[in-house]
N, C-alpha and C positions, 0 to 999 in steps of 0.2 A: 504494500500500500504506500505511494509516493507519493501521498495527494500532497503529505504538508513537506515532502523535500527540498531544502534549500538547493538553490543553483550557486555553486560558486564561482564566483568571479576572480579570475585572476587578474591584479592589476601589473601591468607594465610599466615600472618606478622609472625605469631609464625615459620611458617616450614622456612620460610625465614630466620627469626634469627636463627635458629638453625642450619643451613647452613653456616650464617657469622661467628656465634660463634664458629665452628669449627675449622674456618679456622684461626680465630684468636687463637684460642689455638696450632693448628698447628706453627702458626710463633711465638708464642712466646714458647714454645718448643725449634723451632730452635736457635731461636736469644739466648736463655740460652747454647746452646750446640756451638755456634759459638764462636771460639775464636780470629777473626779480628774484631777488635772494632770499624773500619770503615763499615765494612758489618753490623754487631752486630746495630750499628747507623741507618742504613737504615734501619734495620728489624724497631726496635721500630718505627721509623717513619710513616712506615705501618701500625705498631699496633697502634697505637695513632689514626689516620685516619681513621682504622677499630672499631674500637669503638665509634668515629662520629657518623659513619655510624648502628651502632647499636643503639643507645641512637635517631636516627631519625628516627629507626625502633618503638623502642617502643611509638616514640612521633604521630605514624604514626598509631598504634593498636598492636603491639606485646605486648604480656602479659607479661610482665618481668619487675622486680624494677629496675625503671630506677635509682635512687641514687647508688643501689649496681655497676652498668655499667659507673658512674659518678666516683666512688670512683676507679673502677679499670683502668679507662681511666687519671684518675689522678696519677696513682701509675706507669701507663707507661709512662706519662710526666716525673715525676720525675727520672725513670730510665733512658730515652731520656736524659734527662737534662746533668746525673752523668756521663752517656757515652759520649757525645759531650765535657763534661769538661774535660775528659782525653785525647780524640783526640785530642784537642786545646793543649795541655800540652807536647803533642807527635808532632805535628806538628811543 
């Protein structure tokens, strides 16, 4: 009797990342070509959060070095950081 059988779904973590990683390359593209540093603010914020979300991709089975996704999720902190310190400066 399979009336109540679950179908499982296998997810494909790699096509998934490779999907997030786009988009994060997309925003951080823009956020370089934006010249409001309150917008520019928001983008990294994104991108800091999109990279979360990929380093739990990989923790998750996506095949990708997760330290290299650590070190670039660090490098958008610290951009975050240098841009929020100018707004402060500006406000």
């Amino acid at each position: 009797m399979g009336l109540f059988k679950k179908k499982k779904t296998v997810i494909d973590y790699d096509a998934v990342f490779k999907e997030q990683y786009k988009s994060v390359n997309q925003l951080t593209q823009q956020a370089h070509q934006e010249m409001d540093y309150v917008i520019k603010e928001s983008l990294y914020e994104v991108i800091v959060e999109k990279y979360r979300e990929l380093i739990e991709l990989i923790d998750q089975g996506a095949h990708f070095d997760k330290e290299h996704f650590e070190a670039l999720k660090d490098n958008a902190m610290k951009e975050l950081q240098s841009i929020h310190q100018i707004n402060e400066m500006n406000t």
